[in-house]
C-alpha positions as a Markdown table, in Angstrom:
| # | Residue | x | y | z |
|---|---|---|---|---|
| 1 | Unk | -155.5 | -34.3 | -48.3 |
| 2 | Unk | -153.7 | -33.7 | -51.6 |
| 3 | Unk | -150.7 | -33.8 | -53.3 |
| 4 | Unk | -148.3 | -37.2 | -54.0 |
| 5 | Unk | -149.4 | -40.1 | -52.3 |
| 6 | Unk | -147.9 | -43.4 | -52.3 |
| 7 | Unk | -150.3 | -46.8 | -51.1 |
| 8 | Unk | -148.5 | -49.7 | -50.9 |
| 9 | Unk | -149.8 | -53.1 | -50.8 |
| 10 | Unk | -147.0 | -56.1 | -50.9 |
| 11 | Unk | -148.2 | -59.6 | -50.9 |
| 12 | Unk | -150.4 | -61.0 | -53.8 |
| 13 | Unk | -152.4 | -60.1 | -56.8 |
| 14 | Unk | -155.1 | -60.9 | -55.0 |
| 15 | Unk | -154.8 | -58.9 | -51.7 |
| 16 | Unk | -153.6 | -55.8 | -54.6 |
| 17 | Unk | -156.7 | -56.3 | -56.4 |
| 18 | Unk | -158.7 | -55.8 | -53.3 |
| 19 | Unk | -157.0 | -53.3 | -52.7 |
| 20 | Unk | -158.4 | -50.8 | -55.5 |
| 21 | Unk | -161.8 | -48.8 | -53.8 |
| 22 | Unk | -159.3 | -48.1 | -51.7 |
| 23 | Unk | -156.6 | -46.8 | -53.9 |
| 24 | Unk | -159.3 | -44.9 | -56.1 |
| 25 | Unk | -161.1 | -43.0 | -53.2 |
| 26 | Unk | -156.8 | -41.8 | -52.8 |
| 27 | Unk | -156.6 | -40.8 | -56.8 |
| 28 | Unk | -160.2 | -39.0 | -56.3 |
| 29 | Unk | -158.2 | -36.6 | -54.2 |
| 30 | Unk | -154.3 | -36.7 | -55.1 |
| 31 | Unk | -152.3 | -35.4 | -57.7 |
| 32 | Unk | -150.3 | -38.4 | -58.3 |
| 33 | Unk | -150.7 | -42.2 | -56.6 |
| 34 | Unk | -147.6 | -44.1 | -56.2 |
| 35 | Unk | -148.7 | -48.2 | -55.7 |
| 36 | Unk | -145.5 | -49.5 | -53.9 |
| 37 | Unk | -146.3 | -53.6 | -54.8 |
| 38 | Unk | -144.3 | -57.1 | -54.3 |
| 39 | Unk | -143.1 | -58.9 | -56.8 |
| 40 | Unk | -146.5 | -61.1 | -56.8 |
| 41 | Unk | -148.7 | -58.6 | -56.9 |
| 42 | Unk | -147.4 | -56.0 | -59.7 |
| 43 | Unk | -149.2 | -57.3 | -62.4 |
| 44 | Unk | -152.5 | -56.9 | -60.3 |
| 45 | Unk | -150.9 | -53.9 | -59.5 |
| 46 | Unk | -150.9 | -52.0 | -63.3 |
| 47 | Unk | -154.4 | -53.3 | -63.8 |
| 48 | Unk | -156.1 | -51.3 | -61.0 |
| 49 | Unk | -157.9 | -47.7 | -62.0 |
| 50 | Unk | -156.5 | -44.4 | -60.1 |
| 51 | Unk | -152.9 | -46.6 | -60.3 |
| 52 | Unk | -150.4 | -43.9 | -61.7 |
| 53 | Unk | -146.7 | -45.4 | -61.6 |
| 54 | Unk | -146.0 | -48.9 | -59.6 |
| 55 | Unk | -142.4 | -49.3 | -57.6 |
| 56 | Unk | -141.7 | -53.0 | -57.0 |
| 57 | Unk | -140.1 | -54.2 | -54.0 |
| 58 | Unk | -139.9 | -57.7 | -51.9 |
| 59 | Unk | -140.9 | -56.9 | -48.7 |
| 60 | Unk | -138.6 | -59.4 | -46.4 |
| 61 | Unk | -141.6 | -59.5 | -43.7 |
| 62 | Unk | -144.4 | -60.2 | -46.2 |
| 63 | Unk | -143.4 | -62.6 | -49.1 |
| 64 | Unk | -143.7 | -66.2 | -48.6 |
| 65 | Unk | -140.2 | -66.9 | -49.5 |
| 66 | Unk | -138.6 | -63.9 | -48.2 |
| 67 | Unk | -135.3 | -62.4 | -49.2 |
| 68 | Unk | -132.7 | -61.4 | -46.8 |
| 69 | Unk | -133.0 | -58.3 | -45.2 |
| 70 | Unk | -129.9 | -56.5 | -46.3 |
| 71 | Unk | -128.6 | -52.5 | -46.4 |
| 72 | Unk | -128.3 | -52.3 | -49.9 |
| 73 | Unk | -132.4 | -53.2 | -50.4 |
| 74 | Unk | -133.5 | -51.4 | -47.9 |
| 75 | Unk | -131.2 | -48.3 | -48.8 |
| 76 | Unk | -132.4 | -48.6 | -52.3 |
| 77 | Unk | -136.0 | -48.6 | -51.4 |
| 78 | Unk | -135.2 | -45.9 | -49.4 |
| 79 | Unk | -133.8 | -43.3 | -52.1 |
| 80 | Unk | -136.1 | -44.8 | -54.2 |
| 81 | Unk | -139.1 | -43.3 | -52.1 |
| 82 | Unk | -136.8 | -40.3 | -51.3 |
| 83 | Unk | -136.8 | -39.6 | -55.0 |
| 84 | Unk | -141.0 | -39.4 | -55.6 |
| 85 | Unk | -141.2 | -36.2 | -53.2 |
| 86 | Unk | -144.2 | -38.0 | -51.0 |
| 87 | Unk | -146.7 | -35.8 | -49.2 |
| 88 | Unk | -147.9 | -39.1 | -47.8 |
| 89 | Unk | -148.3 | -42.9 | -47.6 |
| 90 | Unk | -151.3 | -45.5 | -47.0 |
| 91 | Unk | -149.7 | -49.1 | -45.4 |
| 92 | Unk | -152.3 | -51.6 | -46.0 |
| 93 | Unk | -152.3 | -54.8 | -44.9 |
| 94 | Unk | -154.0 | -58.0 | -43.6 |
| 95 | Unk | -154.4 | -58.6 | -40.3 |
| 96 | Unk | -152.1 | -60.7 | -39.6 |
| 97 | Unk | -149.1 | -58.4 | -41.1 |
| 98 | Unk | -147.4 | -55.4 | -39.4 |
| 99 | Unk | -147.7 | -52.1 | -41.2 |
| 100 | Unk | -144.6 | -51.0 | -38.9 |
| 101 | Unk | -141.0 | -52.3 | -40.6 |
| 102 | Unk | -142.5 | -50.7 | -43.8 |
| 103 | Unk | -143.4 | -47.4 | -41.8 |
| 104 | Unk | -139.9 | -47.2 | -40.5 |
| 105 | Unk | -138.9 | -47.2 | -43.8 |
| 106 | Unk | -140.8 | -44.5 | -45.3 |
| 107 | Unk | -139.5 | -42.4 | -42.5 |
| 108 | Unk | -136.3 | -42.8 | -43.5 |
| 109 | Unk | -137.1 | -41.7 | -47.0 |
| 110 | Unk | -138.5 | -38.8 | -45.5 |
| 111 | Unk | -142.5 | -39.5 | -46.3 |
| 112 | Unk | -143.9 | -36.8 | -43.6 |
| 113 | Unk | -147.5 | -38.4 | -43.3 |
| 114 | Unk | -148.1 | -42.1 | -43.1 |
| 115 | Unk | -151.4 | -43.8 | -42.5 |
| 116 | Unk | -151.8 | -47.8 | -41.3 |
| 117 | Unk | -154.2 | -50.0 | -39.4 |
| 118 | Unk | -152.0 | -51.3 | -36.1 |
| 119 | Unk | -152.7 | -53.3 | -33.4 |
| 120 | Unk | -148.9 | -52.5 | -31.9 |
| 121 | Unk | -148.0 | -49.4 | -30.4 |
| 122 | Unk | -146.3 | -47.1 | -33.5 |
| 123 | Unk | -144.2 | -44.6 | -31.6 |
| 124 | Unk | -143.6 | -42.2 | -34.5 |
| 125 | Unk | -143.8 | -44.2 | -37.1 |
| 126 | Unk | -147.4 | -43.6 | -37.8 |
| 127 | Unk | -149.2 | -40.3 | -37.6 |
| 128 | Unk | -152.7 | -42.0 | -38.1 |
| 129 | Unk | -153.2 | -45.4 | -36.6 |
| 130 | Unk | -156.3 | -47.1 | -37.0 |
| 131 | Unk | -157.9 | -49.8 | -34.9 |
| 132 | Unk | -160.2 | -51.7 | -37.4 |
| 133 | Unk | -162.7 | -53.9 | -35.3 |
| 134 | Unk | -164.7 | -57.1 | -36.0 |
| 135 | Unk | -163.9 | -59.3 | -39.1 |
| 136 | Unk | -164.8 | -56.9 | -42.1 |
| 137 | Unk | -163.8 | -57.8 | -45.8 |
| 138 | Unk | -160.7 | -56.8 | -46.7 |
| 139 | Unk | -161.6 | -54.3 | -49.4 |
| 140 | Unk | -163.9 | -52.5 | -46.6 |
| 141 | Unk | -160.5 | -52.5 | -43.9 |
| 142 | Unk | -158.4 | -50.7 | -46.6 |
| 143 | Unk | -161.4 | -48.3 | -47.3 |
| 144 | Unk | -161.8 | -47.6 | -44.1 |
| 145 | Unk | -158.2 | -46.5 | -43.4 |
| 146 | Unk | -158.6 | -44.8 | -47.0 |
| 147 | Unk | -161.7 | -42.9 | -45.5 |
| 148 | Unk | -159.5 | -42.1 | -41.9 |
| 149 | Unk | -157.0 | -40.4 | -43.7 |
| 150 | Unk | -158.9 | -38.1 | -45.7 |
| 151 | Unk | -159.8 | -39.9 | -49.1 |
| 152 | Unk | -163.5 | -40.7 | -49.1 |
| 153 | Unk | -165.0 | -42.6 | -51.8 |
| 154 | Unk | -166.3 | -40.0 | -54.8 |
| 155 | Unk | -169.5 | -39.9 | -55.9 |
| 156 | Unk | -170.6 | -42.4 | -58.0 |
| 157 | Unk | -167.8 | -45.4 | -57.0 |
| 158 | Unk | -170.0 | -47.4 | -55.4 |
| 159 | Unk | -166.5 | -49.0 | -53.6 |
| 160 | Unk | -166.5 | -52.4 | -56.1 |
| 161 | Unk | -163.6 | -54.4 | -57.2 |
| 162 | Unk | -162.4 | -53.2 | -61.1 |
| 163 | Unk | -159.6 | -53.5 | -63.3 |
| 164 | Unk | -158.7 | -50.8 | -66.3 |
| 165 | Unk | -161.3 | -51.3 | -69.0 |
| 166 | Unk | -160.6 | -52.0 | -72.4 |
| 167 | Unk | -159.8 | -56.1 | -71.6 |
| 168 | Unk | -158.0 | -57.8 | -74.4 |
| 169 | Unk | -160.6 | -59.9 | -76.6 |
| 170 | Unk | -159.9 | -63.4 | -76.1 |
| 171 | Unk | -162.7 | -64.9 | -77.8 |
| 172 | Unk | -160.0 | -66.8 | -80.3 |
| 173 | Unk | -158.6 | -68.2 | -77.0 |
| 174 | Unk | -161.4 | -69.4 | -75.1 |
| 175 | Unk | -163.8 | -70.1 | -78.3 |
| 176 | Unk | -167.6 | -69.7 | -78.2 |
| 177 | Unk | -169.6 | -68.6 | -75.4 |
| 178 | Unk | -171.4 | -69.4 | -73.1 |
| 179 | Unk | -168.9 | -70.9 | -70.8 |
| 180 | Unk | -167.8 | -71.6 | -67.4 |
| 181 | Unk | -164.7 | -70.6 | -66.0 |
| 182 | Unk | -162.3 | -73.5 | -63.9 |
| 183 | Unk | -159.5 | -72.3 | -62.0 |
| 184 | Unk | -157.8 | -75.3 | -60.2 |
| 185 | Unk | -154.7 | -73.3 | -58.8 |
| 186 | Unk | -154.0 | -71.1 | -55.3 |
| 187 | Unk | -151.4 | -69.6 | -54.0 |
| 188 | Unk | -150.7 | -72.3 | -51.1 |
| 189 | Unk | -151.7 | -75.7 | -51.5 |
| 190 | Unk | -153.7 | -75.7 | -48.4 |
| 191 | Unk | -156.3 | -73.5 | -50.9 |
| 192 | Unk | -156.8 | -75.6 | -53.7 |
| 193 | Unk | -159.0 | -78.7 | -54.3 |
| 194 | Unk | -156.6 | -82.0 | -55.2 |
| 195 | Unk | -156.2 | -82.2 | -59.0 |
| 196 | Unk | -158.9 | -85.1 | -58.7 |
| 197 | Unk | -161.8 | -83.5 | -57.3 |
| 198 | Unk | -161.0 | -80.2 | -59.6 |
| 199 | Unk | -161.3 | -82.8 | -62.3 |
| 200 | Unk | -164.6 | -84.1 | -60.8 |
| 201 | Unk | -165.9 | -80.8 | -60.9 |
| 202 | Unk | -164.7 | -80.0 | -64.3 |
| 203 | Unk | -166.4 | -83.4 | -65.9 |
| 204 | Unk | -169.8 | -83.1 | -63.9 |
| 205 | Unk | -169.9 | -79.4 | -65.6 |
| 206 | Unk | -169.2 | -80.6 | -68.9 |
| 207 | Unk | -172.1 | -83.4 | -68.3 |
| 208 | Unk | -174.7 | -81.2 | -67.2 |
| 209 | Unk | -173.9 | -79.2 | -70.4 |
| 210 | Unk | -171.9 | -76.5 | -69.9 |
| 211 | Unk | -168.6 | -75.2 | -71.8 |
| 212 | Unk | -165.6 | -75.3 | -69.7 |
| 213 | Unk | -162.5 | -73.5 | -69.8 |
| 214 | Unk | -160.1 | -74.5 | -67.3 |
| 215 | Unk | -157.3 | -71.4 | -66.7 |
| 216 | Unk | -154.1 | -71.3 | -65.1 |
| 217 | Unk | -151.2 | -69.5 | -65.1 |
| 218 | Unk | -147.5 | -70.5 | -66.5 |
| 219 | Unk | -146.3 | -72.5 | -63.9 |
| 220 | Unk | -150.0 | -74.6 | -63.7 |
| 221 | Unk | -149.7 | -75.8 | -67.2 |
| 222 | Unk | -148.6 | -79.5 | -66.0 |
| 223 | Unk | -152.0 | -79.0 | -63.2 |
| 224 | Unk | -154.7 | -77.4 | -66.0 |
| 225 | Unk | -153.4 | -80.2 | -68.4 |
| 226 | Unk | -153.8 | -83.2 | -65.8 |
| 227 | Unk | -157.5 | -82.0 | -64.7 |
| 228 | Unk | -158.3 | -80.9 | -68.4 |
| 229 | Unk | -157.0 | -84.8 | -69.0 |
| 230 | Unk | -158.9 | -86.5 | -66.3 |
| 231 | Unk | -162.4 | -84.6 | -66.3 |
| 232 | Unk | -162.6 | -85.9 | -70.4 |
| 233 | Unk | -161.8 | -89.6 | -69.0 |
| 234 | Unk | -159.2 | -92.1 | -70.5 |
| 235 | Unk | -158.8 | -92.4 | -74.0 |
| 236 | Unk | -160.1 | -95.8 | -74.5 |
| 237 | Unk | -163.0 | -96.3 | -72.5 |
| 238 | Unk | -166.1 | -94.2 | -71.5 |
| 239 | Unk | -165.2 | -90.4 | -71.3 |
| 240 | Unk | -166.3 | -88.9 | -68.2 |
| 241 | Unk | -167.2 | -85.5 | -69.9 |
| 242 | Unk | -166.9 | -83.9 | -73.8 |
| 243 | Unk | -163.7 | -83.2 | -74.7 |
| 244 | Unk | -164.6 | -80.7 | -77.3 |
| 245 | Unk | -166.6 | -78.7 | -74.4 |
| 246 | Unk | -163.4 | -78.5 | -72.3 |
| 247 | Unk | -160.7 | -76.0 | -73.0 |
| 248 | Unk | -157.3 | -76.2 | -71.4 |
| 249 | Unk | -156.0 | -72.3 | -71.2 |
| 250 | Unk | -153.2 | -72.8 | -68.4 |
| 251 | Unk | -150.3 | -70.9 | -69.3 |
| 252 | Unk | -152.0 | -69.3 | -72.4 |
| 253 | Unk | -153.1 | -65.8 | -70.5 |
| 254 | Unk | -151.4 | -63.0 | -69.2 |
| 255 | Unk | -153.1 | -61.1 | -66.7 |
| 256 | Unk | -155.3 | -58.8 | -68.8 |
| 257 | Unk | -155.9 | -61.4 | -70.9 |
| 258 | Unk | -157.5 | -63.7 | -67.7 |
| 259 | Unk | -159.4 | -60.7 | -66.8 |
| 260 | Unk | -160.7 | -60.8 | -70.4 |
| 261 | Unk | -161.4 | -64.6 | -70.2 |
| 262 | Unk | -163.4 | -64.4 | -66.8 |
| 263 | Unk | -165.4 | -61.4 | -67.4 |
| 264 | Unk | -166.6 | -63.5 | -70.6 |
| 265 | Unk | -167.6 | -66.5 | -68.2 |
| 266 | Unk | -171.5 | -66.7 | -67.2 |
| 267 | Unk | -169.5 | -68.0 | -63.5 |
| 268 | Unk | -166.4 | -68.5 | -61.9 |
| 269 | Unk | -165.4 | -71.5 | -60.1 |
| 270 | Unk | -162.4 | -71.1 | -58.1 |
| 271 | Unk | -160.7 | -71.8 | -54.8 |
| 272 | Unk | -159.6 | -68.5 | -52.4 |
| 273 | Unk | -156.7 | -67.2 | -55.5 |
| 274 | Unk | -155.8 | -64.2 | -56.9 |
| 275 | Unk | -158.7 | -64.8 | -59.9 |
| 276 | Unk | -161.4 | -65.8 | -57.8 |
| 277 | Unk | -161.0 | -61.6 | -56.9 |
| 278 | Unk | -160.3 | -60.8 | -60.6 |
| 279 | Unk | -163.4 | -62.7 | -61.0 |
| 280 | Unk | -164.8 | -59.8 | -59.1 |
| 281 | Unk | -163.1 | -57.5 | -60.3 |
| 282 | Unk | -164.4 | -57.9 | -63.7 |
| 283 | Unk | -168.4 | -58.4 | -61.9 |
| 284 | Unk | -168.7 | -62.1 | -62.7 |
| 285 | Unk | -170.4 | -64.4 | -60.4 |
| 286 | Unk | -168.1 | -66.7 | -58.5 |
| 287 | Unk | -168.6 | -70.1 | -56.9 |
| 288 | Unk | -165.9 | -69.8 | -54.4 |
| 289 | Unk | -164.3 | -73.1 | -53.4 |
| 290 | Unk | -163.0 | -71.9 | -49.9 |
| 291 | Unk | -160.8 | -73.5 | -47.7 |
| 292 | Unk | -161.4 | -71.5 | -44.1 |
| 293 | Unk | -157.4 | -71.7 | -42.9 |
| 294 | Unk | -157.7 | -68.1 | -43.0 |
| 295 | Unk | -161.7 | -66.4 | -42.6 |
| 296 | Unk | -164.2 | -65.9 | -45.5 |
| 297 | Unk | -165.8 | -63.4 | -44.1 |
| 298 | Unk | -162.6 | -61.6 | -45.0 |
| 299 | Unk | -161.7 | -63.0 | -48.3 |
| 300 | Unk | -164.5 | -64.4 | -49.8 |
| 301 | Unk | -165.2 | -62.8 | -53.6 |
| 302 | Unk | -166.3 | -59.2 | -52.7 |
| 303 | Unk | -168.8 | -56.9 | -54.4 |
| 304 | Unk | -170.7 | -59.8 | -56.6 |
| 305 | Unk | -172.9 | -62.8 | -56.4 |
| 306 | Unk | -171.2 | -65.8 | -54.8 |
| 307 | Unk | -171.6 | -69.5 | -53.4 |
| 308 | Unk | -168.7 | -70.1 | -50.6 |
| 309 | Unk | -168.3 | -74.0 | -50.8 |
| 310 | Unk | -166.4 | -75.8 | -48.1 |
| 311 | Unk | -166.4 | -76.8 | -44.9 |
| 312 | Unk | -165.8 | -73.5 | -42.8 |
| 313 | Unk | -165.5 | -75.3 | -39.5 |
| 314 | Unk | -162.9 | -77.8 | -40.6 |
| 315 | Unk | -159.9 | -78.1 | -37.9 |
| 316 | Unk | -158.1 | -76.2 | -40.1 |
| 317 | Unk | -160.2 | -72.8 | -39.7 |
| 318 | Unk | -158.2 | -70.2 | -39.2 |
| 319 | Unk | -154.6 | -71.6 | -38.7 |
| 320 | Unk | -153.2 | -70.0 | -42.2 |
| 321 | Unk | -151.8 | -73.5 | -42.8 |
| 322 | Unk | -149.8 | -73.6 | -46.4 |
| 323 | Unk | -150.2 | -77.1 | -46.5 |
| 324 | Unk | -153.4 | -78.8 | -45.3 |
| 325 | Unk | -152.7 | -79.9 | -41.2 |
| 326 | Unk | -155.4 | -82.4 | -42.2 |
| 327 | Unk | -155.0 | -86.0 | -43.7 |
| 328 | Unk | -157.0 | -86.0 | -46.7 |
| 329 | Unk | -157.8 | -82.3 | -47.0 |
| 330 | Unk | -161.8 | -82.9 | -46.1 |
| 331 | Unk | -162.8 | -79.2 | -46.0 |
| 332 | Unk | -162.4 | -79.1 | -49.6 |
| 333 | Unk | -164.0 | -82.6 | -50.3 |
| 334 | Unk | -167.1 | -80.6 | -52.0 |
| 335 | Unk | -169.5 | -83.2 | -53.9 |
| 336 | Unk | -169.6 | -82.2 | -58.0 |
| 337 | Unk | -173.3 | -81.8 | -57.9 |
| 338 | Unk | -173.2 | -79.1 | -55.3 |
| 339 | Unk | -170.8 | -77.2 | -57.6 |
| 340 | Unk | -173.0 | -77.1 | -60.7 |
| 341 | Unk | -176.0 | -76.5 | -58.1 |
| 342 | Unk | -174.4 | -73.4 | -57.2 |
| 343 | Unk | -173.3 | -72.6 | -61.0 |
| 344 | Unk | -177.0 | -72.9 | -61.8 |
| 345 | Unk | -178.1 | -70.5 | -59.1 |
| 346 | Unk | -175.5 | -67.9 | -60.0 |
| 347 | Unk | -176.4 | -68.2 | -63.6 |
| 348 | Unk | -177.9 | -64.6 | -65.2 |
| 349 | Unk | -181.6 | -64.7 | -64.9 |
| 350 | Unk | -181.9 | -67.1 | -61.8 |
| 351 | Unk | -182.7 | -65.4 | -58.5 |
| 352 | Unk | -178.8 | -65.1 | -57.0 |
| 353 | Unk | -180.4 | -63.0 | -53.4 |
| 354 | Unk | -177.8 | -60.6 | -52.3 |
| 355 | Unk | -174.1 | -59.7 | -53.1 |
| 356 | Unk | -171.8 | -59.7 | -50.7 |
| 357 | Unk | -169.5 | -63.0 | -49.1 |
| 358 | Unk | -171.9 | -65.9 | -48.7 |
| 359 | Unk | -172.3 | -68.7 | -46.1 |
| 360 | Unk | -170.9 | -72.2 | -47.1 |
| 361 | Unk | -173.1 | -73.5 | -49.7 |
| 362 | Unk | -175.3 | -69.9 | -49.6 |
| 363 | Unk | -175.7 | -67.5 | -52.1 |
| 364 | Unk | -175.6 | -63.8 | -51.9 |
């Protein structure tokens, strides 16, 4: 299959990042790729390689505060689609989302092939629909529907996460290397470690003698600057960890500049967030702090070494909770030490086994 193809992805930079073997096995094969991306995922969006012009549009079934479903956005999706003269469309998305109201509306706009994994029955909507079985990684379910319709890996892409290279040089930002990356933030709060035990983590890396820059994004400023605060201890009394081997970056980075930040860590340490897969992205290490309300099989940092820490058989396994169902969120309760243990083992030189997803406290 050739021609204009349009792969639309519309939840967050994370899920768009994983995304990208998938949409570069497309660009190996079509004239022009089309990423149609939410508002939370575009910036993940005009980072990904084979990525040739990105539409933006709030899908009212997929974003976590959706908008009202109305005839003038959907009518101005629709002759916005109408108007890139389509050949065909790739719907990914996670299992738990329907590739159908977004099908119906590529018909509409006249798209004459359109590709999806589905569990439901399509009708006409789809002319390939794929059945994808098991629990495989995410990047490896939008491959395979990649690989279904046509658009085969090339040779060579050995199917890992990447971002368009050059990165920015951030080396005024984060200072001297070596360091280790902290990112306190997710997505949902159900994700993330409290402030306290990210600032636990922080000061037990800074005592066992690593450089630490903490990152976040805008709106984390107020959370990077309260662990940043409490991992270098109160100023009068004893200081928990060395203030002048802890950096504070939230709010400092755009996008490329975080990619640019990460791939300069030795290892990330992160919850299940957009940069624990830009982590990947860029092939660093990541000790993955992961809260199982949705599976890590599917969403643990792809395609590089990795420690998952966390209790994977917590209550909350699999419920895709936004806010912890648990009193005292215990399946992120992860002890300090066993976070610079797995730093450590992921460290260049030590024997990190193999890459892939790893069992909690494992490394692969």
């Amino acid at each position: 299959m050739t021609g204009r193809v349009l792969v639309a992805r519309l939840d967050n930079i994370g899920d768009v990042l994983l995304a990208g073997p998938a949409v570069r096995a497309v660009a190996a094969r079509a004239e022009h790729v089309v990423l149609l991306a939410g508002p939370r995922g575009r910036v993940g969006a005009e980072l990904l390689p084979g990525v040739d012009e990105v539409v933006e549009w709030c899908a009212p079934w997929i974003d976590l505060e959706p908008p009202e479903v109305t005839d003038e956005s959907v009518g101005a999706l629709v002759e916005r689609v109408r108007k890139l003269r389509l050949d065909a469309a790739l719907v990914l998305t996670s299992f738990h989302q329907s590739p159908l109201p977004l099908a119906l509306v590529l018909r509409l706009a006249g798209v004459p092939w359109i590709g999806a994994i589905s569990d439901d029955y399509p009708g006409s909507l789809l002319d390939l629909r794929l059945r994808a079985d098991g629990d495989p990684p995410e990047a490896e379910r939008a491959l395979s529907l990649a690989r279904a319709a046509g658009f085969p890996l090339p040779d060579g892409d050995d199917g890992a996460l990447a971002v368009r290279r050059p990165l920015p040089d951030t080396r005024a930002l984060t200072g001297p290397a070596p360091f280790v990356a902290v990112h306190p933030a997710a997505s949902v709060p159900a994700r993330q470690p409290t402030p306290e035990r990210t600032a636990a983590i922080v000061a037990a890396l800074a005592e066992a003698g690593h450089r630490v820059v903490v990152t976040g994004a805008p709106d984390e400023r107020e959370l990077t600057a309260r662990v940043t605060a409490e991992a270098t201890g109160p100023a009068t009394g004893p200081a928990r960890g060395d203030a002048a081997e802890i950096v504070d970056l939230g709010g400092a980075t755009s996008l490329p500049e975080l990619a640019s930040v990460l791939a300069a860590a030795r290892v990330v340490v992160a919850p299940n967030t957009g940069p624990a897969h830009l982590a990947a992205a860029v092939g660093t290490p990541v000790v993955s702090l992961f809260a199982p309300v949705v599976p890590s099989a599917r969403w643990a940092p792809y395609g590089v070494p990795s420690v998952v820490l966390g209790d994977q058989h917590a209550r909350c396994a699999n419920t895709r909770a936004r806010h912890c169902p648990v009193p005292g969120h215990p399946c992120l309760a992860i002890d300090p030490a066993d976070v610079v243990a797995a730093v450590d083992a992921l460290l260049p030189g030590r024997d990190g086994g193999l890459v892939g997803a790893a069992t909690t406290g494992g490394v692969s």
